[in-house]
Backbone as XML, in Angstrom:
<?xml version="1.0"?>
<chain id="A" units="angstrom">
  <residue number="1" name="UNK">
    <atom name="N" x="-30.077" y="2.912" z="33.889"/>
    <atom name="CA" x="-31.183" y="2.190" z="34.520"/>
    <atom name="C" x="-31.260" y="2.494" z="36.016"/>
  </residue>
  <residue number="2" name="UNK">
    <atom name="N" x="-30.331" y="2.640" z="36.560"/>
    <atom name="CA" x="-30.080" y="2.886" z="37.824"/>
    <atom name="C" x="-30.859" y="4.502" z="38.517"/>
  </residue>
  <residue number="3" name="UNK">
    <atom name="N" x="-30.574" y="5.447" z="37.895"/>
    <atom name="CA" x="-31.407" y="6.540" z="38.059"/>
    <atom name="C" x="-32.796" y="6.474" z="37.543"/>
  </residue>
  <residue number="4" name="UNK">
    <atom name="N" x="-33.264" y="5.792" z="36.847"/>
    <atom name="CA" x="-34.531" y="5.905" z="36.766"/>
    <atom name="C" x="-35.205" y="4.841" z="37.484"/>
  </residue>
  <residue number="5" name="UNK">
    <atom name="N" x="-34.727" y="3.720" z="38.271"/>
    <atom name="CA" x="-35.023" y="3.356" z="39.028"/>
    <atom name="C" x="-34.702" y="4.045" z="40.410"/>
  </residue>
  <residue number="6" name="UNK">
    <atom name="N" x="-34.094" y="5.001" z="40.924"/>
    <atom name="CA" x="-34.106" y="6.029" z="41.939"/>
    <atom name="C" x="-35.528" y="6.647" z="41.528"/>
  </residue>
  <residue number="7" name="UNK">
    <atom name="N" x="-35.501" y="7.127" z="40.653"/>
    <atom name="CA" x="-36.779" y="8.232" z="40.016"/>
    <atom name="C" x="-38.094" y="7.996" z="40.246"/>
  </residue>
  <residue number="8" name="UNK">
    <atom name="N" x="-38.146" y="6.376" z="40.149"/>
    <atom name="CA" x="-39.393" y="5.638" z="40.562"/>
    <atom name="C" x="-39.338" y="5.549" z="42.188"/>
  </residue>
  <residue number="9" name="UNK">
    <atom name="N" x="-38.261" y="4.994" z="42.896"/>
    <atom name="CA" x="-38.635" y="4.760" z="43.749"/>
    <atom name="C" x="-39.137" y="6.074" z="44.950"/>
  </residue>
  <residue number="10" name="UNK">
    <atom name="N" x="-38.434" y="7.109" z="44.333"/>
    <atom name="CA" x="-38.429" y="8.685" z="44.580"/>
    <atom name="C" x="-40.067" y="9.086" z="45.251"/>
  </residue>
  <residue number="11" name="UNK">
    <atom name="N" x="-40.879" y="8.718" z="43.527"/>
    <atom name="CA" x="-41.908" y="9.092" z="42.902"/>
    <atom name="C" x="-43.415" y="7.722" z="43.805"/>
  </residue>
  <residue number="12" name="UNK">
    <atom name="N" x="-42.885" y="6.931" z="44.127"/>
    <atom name="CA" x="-43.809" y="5.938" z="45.173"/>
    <atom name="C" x="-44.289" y="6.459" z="46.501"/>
  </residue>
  <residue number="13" name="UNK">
    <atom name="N" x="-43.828" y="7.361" z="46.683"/>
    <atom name="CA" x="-44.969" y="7.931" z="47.929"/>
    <atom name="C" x="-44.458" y="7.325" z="48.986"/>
  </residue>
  <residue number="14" name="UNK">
    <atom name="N" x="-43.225" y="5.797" z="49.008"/>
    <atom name="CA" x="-42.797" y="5.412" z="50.758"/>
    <atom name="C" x="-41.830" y="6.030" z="51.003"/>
  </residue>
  <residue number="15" name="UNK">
    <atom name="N" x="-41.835" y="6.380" z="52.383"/>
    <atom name="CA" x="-40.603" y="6.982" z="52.858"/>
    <atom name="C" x="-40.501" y="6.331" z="54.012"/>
  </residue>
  <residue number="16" name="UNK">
    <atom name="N" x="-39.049" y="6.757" z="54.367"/>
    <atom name="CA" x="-38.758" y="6.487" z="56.192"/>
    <atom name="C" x="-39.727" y="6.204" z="57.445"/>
  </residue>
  <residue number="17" name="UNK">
    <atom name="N" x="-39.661" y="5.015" z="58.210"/>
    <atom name="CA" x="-40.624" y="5.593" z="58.905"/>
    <atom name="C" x="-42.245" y="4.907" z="58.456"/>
  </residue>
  <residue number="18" name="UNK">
    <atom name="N" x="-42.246" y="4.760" z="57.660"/>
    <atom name="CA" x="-43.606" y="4.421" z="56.927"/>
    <atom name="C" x="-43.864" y="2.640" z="57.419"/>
  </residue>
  <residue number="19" name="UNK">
    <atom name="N" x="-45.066" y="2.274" z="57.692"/>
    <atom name="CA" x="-44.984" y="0.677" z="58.163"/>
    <atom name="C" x="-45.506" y="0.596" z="56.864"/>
  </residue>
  <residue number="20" name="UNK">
    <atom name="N" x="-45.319" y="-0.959" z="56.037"/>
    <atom name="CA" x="-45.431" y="-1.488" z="55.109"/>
    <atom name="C" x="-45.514" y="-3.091" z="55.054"/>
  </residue>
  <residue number="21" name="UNK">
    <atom name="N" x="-45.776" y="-3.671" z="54.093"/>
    <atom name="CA" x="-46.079" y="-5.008" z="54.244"/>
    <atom name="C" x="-45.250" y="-5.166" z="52.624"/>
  </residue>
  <residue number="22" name="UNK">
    <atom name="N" x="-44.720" y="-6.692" z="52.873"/>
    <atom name="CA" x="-44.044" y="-7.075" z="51.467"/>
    <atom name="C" x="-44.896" y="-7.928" z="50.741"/>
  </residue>
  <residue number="23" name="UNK">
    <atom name="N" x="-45.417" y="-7.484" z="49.457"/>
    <atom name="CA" x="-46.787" y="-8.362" z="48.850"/>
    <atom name="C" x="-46.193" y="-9.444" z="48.047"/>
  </residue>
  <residue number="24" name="UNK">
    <atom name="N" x="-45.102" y="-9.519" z="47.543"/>
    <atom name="CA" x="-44.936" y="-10.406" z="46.804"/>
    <atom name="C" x="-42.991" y="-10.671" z="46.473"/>
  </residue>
  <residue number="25" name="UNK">
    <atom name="N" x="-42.609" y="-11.705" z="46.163"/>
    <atom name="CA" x="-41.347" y="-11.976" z="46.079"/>
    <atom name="C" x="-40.692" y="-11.215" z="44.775"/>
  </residue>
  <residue number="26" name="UNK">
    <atom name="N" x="-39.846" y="-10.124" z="44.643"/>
    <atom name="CA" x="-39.046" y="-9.473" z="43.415"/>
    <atom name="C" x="-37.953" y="-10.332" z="42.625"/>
  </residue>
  <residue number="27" name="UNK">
    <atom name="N" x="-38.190" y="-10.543" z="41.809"/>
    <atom name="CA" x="-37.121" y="-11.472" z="40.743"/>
    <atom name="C" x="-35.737" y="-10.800" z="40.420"/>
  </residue>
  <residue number="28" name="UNK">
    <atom name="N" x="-34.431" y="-11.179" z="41.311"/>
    <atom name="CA" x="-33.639" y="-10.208" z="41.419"/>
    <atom name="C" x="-32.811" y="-9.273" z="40.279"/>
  </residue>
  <residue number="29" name="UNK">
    <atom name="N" x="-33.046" y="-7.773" z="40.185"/>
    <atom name="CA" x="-32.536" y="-7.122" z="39.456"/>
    <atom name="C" x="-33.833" y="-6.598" z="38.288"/>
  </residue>
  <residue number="30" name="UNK">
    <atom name="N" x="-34.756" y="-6.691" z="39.054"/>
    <atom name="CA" x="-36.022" y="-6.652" z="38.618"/>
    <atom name="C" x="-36.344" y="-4.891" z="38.347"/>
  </residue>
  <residue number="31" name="UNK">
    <atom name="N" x="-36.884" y="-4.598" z="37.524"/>
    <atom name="CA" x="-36.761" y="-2.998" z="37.254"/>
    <atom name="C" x="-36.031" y="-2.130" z="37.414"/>
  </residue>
  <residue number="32" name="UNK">
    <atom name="N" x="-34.831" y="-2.616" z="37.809"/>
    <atom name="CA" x="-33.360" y="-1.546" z="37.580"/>
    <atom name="C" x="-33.118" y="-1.681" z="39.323"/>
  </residue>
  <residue number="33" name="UNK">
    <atom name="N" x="-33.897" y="-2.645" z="39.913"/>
    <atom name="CA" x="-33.095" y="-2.963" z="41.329"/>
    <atom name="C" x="-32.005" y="-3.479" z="41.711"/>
  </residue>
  <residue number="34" name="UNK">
    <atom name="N" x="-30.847" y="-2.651" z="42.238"/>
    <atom name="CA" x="-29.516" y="-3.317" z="42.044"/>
    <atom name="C" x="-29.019" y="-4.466" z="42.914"/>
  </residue>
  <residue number="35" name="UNK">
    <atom name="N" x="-29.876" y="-5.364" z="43.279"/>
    <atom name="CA" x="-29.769" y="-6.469" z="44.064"/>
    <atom name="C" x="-30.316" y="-7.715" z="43.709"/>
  </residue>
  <residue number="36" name="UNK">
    <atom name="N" x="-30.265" y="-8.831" z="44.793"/>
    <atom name="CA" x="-31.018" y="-9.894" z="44.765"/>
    <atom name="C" x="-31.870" y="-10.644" z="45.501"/>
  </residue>
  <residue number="37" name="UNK">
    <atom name="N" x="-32.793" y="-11.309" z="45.333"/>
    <atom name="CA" x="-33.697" y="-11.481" z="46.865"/>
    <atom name="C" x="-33.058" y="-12.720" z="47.111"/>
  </residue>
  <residue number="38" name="UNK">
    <atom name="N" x="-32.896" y="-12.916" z="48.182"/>
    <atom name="CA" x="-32.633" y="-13.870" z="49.251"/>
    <atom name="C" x="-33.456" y="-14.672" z="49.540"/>
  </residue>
  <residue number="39" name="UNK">
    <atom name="N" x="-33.549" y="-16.239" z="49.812"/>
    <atom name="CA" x="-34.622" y="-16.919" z="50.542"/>
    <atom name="C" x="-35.594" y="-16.360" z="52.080"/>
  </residue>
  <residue number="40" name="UNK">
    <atom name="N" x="-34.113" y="-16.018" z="52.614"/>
    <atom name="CA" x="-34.447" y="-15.302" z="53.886"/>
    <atom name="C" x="-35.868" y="-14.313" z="53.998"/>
  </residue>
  <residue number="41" name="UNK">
    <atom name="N" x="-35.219" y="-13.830" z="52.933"/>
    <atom name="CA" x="-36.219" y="-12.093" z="52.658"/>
    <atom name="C" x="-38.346" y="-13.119" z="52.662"/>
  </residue>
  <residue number="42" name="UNK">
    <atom name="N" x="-38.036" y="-14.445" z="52.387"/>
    <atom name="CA" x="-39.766" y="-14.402" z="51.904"/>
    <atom name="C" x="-40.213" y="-14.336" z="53.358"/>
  </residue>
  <residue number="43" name="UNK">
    <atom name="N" x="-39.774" y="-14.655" z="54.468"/>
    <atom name="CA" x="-40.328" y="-14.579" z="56.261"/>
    <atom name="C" x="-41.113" y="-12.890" z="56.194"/>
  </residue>
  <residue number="44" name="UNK">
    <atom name="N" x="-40.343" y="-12.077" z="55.403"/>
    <atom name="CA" x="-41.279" y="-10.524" z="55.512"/>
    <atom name="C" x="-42.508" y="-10.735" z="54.627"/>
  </residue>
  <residue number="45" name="UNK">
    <atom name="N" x="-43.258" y="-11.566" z="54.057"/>
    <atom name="CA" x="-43.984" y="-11.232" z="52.738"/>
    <atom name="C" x="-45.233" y="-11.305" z="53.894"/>
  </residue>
  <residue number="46" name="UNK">
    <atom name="N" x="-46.159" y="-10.268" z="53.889"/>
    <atom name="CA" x="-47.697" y="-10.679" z="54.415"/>
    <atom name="C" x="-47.136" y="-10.023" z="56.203"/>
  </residue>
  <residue number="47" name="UNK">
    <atom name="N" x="-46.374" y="-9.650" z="56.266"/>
    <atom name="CA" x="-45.649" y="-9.118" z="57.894"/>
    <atom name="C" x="-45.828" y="-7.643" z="58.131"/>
  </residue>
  <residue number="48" name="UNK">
    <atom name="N" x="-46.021" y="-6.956" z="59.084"/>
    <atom name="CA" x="-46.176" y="-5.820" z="59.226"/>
    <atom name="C" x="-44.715" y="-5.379" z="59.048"/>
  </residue>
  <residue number="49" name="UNK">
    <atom name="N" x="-43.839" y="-4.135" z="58.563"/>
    <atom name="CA" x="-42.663" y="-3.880" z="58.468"/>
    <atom name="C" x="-42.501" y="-2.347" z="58.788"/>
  </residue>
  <residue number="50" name="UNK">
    <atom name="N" x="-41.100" y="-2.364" z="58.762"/>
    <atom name="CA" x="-41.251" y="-0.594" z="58.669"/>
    <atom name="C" x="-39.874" y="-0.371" z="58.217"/>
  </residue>
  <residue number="51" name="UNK">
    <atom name="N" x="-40.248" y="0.877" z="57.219"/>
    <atom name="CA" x="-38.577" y="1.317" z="56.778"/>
    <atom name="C" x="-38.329" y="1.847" z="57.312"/>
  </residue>
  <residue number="52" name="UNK">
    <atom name="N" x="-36.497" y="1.403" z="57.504"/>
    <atom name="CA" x="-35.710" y="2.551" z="58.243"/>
    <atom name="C" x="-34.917" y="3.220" z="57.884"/>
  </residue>
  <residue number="53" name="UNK">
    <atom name="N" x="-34.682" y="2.853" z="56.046"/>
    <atom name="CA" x="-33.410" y="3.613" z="55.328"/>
    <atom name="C" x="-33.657" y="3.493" z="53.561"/>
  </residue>
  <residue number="54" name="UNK">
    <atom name="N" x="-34.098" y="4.822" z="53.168"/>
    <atom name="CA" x="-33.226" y="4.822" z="51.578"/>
    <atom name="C" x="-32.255" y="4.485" z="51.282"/>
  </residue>
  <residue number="55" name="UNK">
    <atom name="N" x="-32.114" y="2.984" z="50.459"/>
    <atom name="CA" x="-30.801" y="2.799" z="49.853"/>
    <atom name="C" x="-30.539" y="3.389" z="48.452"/>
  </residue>
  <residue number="56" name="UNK">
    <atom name="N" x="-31.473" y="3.957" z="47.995"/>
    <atom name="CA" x="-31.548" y="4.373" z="46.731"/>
    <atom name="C" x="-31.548" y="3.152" z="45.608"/>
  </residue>
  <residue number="57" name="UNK">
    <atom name="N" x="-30.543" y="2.768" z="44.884"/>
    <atom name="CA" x="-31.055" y="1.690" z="44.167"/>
    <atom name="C" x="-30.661" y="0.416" z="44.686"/>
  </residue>
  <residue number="58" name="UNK">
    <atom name="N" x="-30.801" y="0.387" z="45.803"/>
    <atom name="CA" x="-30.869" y="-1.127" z="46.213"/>
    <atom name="C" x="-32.818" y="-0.911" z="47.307"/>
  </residue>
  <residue number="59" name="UNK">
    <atom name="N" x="-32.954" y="-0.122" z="47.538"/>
    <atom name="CA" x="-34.316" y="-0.046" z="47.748"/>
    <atom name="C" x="-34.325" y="0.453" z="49.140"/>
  </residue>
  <residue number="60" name="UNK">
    <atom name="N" x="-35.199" y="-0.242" z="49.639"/>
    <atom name="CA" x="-35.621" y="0.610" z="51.264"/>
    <atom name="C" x="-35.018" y="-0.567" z="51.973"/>
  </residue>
  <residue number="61" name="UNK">
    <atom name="N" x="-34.437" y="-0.087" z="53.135"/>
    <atom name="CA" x="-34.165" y="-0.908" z="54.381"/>
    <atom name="C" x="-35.217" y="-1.074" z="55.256"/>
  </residue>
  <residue number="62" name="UNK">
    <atom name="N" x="-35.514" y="-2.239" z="55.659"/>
    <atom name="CA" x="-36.952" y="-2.125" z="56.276"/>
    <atom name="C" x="-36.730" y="-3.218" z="56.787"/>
  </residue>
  <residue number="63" name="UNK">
    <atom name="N" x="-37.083" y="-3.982" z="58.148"/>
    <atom name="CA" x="-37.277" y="-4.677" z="59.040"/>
    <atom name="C" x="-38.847" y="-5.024" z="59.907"/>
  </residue>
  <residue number="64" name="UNK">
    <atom name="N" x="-38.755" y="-5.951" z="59.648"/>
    <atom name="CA" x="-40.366" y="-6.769" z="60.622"/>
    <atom name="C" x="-40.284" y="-5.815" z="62.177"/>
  </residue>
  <residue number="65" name="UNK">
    <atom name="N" x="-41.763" y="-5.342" z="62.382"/>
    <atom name="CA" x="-42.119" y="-4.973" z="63.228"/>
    <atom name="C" x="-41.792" y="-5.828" z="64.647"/>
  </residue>
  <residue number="66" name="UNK">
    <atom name="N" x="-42.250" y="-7.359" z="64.799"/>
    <atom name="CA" x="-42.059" y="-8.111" z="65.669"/>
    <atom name="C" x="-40.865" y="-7.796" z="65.849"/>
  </residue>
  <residue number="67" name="UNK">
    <atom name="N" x="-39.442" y="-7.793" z="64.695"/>
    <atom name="CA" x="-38.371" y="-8.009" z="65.651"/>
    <atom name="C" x="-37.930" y="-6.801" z="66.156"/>
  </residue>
  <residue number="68" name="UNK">
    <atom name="N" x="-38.373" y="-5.741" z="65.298"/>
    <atom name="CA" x="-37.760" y="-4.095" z="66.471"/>
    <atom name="C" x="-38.606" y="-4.372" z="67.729"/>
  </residue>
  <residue number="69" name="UNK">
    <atom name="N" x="-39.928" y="-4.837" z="67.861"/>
    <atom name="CA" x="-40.665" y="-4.815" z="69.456"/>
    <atom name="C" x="-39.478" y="-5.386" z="70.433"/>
  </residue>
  <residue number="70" name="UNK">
    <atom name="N" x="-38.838" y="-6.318" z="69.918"/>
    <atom name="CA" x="-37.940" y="-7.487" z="70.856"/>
    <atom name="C" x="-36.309" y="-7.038" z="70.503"/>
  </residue>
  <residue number="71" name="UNK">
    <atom name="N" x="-36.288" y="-6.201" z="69.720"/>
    <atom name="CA" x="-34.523" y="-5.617" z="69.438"/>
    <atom name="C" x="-33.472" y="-6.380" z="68.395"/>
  </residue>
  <residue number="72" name="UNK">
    <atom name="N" x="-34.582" y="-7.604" z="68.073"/>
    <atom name="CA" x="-33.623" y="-8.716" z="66.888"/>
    <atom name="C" x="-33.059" y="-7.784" z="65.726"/>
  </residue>
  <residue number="73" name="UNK">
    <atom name="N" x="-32.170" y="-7.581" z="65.079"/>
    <atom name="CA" x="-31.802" y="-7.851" z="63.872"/>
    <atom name="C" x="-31.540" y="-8.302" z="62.898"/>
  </residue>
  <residue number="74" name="UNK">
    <atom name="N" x="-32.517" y="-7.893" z="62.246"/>
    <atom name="CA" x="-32.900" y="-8.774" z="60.977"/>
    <atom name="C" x="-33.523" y="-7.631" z="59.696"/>
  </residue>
  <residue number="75" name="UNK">
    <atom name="N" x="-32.363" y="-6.816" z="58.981"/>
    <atom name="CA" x="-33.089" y="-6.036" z="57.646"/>
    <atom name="C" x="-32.494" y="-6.498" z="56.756"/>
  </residue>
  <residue number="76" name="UNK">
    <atom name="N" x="-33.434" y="-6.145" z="55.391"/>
    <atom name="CA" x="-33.019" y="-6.753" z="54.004"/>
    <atom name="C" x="-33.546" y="-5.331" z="53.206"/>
  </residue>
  <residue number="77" name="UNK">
    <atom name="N" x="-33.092" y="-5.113" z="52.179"/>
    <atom name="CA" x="-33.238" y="-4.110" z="51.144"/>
    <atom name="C" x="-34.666" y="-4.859" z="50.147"/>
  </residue>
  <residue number="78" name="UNK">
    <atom name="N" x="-35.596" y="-4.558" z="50.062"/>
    <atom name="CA" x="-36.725" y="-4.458" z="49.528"/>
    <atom name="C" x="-37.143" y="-3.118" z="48.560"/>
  </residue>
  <residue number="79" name="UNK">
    <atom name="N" x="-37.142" y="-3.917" z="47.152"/>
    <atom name="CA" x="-37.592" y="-2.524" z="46.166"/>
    <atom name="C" x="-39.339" y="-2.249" z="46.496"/>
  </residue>
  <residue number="80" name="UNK">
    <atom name="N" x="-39.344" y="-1.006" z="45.764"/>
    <atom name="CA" x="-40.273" y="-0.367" z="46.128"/>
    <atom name="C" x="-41.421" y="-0.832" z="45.705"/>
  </residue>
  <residue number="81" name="UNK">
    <atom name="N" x="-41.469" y="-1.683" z="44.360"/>
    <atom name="CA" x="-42.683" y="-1.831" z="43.675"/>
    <atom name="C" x="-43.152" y="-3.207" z="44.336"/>
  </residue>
  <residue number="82" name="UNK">
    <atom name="N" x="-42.758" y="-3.835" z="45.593"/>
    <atom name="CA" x="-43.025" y="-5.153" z="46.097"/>
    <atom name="C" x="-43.380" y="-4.588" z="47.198"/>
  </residue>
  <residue number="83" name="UNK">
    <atom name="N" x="-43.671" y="-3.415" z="47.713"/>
    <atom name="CA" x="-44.177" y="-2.358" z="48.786"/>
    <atom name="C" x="-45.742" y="-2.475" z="48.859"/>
  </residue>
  <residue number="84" name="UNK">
    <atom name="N" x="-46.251" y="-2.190" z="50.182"/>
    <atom name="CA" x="-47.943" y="-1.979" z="50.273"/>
    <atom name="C" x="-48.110" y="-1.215" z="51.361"/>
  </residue>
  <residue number="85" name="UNK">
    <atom name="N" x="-48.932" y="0.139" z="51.518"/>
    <atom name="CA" x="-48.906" y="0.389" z="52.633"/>
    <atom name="C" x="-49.720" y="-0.298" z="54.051"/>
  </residue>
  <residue number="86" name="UNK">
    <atom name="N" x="-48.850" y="-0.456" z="55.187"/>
    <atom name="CA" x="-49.748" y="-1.093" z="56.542"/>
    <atom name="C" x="-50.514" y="0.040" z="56.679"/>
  </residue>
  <residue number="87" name="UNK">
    <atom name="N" x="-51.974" y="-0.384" z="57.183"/>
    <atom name="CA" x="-53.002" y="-0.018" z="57.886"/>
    <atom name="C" x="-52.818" y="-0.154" z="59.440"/>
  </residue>
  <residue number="88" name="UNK">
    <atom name="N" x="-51.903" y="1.542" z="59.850"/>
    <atom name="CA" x="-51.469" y="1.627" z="61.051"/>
    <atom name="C" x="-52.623" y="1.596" z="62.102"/>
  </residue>
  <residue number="89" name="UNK">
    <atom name="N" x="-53.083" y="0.784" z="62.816"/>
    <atom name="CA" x="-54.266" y="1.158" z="63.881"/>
    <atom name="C" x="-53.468" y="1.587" z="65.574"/>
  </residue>
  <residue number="90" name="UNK">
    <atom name="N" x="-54.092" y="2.773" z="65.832"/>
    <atom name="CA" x="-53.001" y="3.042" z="67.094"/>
    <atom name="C" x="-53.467" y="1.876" z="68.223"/>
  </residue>
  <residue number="91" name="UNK">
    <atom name="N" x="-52.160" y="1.924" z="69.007"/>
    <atom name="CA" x="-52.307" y="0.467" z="70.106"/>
    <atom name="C" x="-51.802" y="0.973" z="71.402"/>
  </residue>
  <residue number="92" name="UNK">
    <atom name="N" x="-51.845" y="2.664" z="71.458"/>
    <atom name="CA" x="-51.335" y="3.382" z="72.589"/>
    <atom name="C" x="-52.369" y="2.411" z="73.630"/>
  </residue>
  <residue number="93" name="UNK">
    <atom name="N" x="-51.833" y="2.795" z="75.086"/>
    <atom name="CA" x="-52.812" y="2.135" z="75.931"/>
    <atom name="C" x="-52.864" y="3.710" z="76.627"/>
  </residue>
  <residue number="94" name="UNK">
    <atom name="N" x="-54.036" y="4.466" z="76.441"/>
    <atom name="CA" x="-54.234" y="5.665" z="77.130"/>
    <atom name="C" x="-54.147" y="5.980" z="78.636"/>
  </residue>
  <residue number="95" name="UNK">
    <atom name="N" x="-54.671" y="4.699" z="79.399"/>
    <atom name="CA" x="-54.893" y="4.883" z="80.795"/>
    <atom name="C" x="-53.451" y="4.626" z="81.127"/>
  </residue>
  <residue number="96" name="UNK">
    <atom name="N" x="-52.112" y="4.374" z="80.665"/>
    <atom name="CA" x="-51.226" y="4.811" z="81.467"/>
    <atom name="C" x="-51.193" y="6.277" z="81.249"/>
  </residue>
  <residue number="97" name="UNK">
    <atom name="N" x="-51.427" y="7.250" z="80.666"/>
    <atom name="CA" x="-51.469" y="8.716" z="80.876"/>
    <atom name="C" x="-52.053" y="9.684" z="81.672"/>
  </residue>
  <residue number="98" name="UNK">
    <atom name="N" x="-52.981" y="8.621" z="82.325"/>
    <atom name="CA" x="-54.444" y="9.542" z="82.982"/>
    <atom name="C" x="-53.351" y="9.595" z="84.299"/>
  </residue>
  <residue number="99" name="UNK">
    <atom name="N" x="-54.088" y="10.564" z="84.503"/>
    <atom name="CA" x="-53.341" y="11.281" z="86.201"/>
    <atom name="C" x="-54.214" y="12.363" z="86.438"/>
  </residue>
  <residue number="100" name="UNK">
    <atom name="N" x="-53.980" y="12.976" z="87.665"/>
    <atom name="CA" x="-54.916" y="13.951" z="88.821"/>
    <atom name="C" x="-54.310" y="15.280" z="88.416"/>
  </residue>
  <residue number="101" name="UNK">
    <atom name="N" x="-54.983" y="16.566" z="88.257"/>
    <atom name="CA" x="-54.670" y="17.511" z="87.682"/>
    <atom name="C" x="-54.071" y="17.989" z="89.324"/>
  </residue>
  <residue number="102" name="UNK">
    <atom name="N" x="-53.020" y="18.473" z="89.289"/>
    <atom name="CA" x="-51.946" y="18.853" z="90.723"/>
    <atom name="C" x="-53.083" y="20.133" z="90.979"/>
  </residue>
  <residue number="103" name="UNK">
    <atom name="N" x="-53.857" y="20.593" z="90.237"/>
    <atom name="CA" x="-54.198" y="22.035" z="90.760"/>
    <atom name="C" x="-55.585" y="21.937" z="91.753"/>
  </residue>
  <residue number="104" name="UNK">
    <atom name="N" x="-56.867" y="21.279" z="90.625"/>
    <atom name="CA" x="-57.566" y="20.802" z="91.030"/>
    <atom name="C" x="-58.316" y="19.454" z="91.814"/>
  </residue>
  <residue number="105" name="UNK">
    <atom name="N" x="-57.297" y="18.339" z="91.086"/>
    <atom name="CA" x="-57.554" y="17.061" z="91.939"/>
    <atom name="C" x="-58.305" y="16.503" z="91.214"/>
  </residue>
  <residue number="106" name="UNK">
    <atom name="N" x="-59.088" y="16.404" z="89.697"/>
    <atom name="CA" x="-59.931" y="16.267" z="88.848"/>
    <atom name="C" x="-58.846" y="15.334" z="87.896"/>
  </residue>
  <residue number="107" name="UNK">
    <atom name="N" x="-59.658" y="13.971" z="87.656"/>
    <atom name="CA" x="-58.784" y="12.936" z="86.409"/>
    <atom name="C" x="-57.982" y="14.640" z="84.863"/>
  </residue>
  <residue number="108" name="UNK">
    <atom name="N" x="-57.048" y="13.688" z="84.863"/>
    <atom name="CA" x="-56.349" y="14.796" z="83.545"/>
    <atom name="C" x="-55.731" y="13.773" z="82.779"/>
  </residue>
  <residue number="109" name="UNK">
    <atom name="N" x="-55.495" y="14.484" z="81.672"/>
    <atom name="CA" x="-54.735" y="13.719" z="80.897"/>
    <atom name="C" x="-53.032" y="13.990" z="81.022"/>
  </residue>
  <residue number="110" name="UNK">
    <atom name="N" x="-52.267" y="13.263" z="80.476"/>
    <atom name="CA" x="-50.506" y="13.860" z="80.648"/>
    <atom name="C" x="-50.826" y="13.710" z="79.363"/>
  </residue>
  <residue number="111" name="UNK">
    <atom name="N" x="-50.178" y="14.821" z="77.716"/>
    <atom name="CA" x="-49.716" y="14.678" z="77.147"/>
    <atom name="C" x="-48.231" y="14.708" z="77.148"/>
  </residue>
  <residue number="112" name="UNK">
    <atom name="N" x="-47.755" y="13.783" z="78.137"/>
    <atom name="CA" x="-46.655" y="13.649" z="78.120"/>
    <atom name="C" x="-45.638" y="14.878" z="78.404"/>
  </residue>
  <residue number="113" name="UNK">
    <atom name="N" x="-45.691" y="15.927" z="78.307"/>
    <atom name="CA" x="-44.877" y="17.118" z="78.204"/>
    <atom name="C" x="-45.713" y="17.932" z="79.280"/>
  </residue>
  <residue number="114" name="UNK">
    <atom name="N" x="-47.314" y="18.115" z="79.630"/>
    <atom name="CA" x="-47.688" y="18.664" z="80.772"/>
    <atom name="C" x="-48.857" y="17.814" z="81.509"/>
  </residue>
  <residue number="115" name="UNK">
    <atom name="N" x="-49.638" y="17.912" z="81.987"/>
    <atom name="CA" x="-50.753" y="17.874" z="82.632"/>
    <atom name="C" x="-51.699" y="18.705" z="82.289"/>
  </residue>
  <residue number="116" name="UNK">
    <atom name="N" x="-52.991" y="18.400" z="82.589"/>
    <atom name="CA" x="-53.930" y="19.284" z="82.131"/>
    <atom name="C" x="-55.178" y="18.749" z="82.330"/>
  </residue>
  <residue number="117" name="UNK">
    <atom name="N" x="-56.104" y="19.562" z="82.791"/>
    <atom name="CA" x="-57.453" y="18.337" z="83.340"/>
    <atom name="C" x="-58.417" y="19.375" z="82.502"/>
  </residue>
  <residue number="118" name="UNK">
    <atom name="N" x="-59.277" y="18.337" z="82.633"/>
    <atom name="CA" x="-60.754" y="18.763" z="81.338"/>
    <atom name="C" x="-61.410" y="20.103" z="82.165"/>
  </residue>
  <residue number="119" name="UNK">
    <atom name="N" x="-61.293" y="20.289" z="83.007"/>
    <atom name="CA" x="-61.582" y="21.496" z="83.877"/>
    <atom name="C" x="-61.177" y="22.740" z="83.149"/>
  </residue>
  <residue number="120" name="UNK">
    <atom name="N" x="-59.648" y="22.953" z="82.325"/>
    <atom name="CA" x="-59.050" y="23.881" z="81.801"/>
    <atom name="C" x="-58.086" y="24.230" z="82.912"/>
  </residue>
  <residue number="121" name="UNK">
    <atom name="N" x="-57.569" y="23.714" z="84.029"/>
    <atom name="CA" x="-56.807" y="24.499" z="85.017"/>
    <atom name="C" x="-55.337" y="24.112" z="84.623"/>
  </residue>
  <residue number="122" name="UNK">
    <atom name="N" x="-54.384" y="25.025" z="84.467"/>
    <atom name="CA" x="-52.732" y="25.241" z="83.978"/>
    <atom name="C" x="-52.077" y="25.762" z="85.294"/>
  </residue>
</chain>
């Protein structure tokens, strides 16, 4: 049971990295998940999350967004089929990037690694 619950969770499309939301509470040991849910665990249900680790059959390691913003620790192993993907909307704030192109003196953008103004000047 155990590998074919790897197989599934394999075959779900989340990986590392991925933000996710927990839709609903898993009844522990629920489709070949080798764990149990915790009371704790229902604070993630309806929360923005993000995985940070394949456990394989204990599921994904994944932690609430709020508490990585602030550094808390707080992860729980969540199987895959209680998974949803978040609807990432970017929240960069662009105008800290804008800066003066050193060549010309014309607004530029920093992608971070150079400078470069809408002019084309390098």
């Amino acid at each position: 049971m155990t590998q074919l619950y790897i197989e599934k969770q394999e075959k779900s499309g989340f990986k590392v990295g991925d933000h996710v939301k927990i839709i609903r509470i898993a009844q522990s040991f629920e489709e070949g998940w080798e764990t149990v849910w915790r009371t704790n665990m229902n604070c993630f249900i309806d929360k923005e999350c993000i995985i940070l680790e394949d456990k394989e059959h204990y599921g994904f390691l994944i932690a609430m967004k709020e508490d990585i913003d602030i550094g808390k620790n707080n992860t729980w192993t969540f199987p895959y089929f209680v998974l949803e993907k978040w609807d990432v909307q970017p929240t960069v704030d662009m105008s800290k990037y804008n800066t003066i192109c050193d060549i010309c003196g014309k607004p530029a953008y920093c992608g971070l690694l150079f400078v470069e103004c809408s002019g084309g000047c390098k």
